[in-house]
N, C-alpha and C positions, 0 to 999 in steps of 0.2 A: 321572446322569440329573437327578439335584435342580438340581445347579449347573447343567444346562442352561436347565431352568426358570427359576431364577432371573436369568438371563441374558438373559429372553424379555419379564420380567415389565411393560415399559413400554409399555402399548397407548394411542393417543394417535391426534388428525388425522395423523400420519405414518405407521399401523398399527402394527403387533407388530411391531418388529426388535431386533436383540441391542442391549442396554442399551451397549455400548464402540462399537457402531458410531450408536447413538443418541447417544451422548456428544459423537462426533467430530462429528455433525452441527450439534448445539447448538453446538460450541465454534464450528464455520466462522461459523455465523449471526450470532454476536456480534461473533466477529472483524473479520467483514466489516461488520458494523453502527457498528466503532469505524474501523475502515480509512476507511471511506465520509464519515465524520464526522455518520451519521447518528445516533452515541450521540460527546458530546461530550467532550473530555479534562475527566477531573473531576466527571463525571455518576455518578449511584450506580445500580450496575447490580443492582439488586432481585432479590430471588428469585422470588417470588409472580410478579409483573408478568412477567418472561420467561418464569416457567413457564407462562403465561395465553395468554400471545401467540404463543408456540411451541408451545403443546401438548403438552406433554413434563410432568413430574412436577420437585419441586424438586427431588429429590435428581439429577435428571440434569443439572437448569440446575448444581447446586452442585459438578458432578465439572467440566465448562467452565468456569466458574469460577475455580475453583481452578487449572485449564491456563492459563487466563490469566492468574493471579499470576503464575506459574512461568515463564509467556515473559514478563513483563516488560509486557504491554499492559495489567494492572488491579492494583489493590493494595488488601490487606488491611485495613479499621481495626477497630482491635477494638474488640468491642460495638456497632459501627454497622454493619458490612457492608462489601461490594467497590463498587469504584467506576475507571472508568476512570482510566489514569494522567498525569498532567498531566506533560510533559516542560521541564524549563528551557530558557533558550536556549541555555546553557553544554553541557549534556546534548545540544541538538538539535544543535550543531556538532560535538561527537565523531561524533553518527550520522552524520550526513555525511561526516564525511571518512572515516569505516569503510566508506561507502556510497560515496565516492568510489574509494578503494583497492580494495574487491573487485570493483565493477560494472568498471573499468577493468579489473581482470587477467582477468574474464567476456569482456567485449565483443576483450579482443586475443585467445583463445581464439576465440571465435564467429566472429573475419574466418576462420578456415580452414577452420570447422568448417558454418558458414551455408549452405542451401540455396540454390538459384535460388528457390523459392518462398517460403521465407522473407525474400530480400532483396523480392520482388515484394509480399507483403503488408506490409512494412513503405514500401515507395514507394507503394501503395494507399493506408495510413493516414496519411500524411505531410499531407495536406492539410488534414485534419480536427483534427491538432495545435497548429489555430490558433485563437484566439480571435477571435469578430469583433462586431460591436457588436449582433449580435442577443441576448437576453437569456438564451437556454440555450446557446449556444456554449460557455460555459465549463466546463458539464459535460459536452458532447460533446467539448470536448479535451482534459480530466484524463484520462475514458475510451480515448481514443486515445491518448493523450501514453505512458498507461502499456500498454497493448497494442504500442504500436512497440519502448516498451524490453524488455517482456519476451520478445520473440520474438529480440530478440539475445541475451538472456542464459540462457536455455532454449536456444540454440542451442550453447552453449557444451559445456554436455556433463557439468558436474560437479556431481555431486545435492549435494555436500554444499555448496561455494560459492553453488547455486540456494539453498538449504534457509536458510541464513544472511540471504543477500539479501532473500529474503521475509520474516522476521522485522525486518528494517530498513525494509522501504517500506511494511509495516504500522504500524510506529514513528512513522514521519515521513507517512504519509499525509493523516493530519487537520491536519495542519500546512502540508501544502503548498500551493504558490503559486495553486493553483489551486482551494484549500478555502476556510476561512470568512475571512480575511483578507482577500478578494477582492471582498467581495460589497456593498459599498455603489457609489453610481454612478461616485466619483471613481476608485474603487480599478479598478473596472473597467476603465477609459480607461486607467489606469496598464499594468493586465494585456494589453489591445491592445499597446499599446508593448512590452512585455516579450515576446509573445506572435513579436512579428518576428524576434527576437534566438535567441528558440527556434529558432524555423523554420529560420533558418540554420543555429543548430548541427546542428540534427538530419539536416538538408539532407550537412552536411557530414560526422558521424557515419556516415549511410547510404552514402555515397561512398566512404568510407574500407574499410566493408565491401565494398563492392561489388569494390573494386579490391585485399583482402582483404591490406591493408596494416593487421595486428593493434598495432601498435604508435603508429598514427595515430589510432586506433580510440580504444586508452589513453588517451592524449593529448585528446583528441576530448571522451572521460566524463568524464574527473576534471575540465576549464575547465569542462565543462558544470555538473557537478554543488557545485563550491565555487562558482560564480556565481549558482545556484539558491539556496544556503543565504544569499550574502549579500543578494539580494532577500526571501527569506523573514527574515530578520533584520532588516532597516529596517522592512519589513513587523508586523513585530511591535511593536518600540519603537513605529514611528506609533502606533499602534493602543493604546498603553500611555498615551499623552501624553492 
């Protein structure tokens, strides 16, 4: 009975719920706060501050936290606090090609395994994949860009290859082509250009499912996805210069 109490004990804007299931919520919030790139690689992620913002108590931001060391999204300095994890570019090319290798052996799975409505809401969000010179298109196509892939790869079927996956596009989110590297005017115009090059692949990725040829599929991700990191890698040196 105690320990259920105790279990109870964090009443907050979210109401009374069990502290491990308040945890998990905290941890999403943050996640998706570094995911989004709306907490940036390198930012110090406060205690006080999230417990303020979140409503929640430190010791529940400090158990998320620490879940975030552990996956790899924020690191420890000692005496100073957690802070999100700055990725090299040498580091961001291993994720990629990890991220080339399993999305690829997902998406040849997925051609057999894919719905008819699956492939119909991925030919719905196809359009919106694209960049265009209006000034919020780019985050209506990150948004999209990643809803099209995840509905191939969730189609696939295997919780632990999803479960990995998602620990890597969390990784390289804030980094992606279509996050802060993107956002001055010139870059922009660059992202239109690149933006076409998507469209095909993707055009062509969804074809390959369709006609549920897994091995085109393969083939399909990994050019897509080592083409991605070599844009996002000049992307970055410019941006260093």
């Amino acid at each position: 009975m105690d320990s259920e109490r105790a279990d109870v004990a964090d009443c907050s804007d979210l109401q009374c719920v069990r502290v491990p299931l308040l945890s998990k919520i905290t941890y999403k919030s943050i996640r998706d706060g570094i995911s989004t790139g709306q907490v940036k690689p390198g930012e110090w992620l406060r205690q006080d501050a999230l417990a303020q913002k979140l409503g929640v108590s430190q010791a529940t931001v400090r158990e998320a936290l620490n879940r975030l060391v552990s996956d790899g999204l924020a690191v420890h300095v000692p005496h100073k606090g957690v802070k999100a994890v700055t990725i090299s570019v040498e580091d961001l090319r291993d994720i990629y090609a990890m991220r080339a290798l399993l999305e690829g052996l997902a998406n040849e799975l997925a051609a057999s395994q894919i719905s008819q409505q699956g492939l119909a809401q991925m030919r719905e969000l196809l359009p919106d994949t694209v960049v265009s010179t209006d000034s919020q298109s780019t985050d209506i196509a990150r948004a999209a860009n990643r809803q099209f892939h995840w509905v191939a790869i969730r189609a696939s079927g295997r919780s632990h290859l999803i479960r990995v996956l998602e620990q890597l596009w969390v990784l390289i989110d804030p980094y992606m082509v279509y996050g802060r590297f993107w956002n001055v005017e010139q870059a922009h115009r660059k992202r239109i250009e690149g933006s076409v090059l998507d469209l095909e692949d993707h055009t062509r990725f969804l074809e390959s499912l369709e006609r549920r040829d897994g091995h085109l599929a393969q083939q399909i991700t990994q050019e897509y996805v080592h083409r991605s990191f070599r844009e996002l890698e000049q992307q970055i040196r410019d941006a260093g210069k």
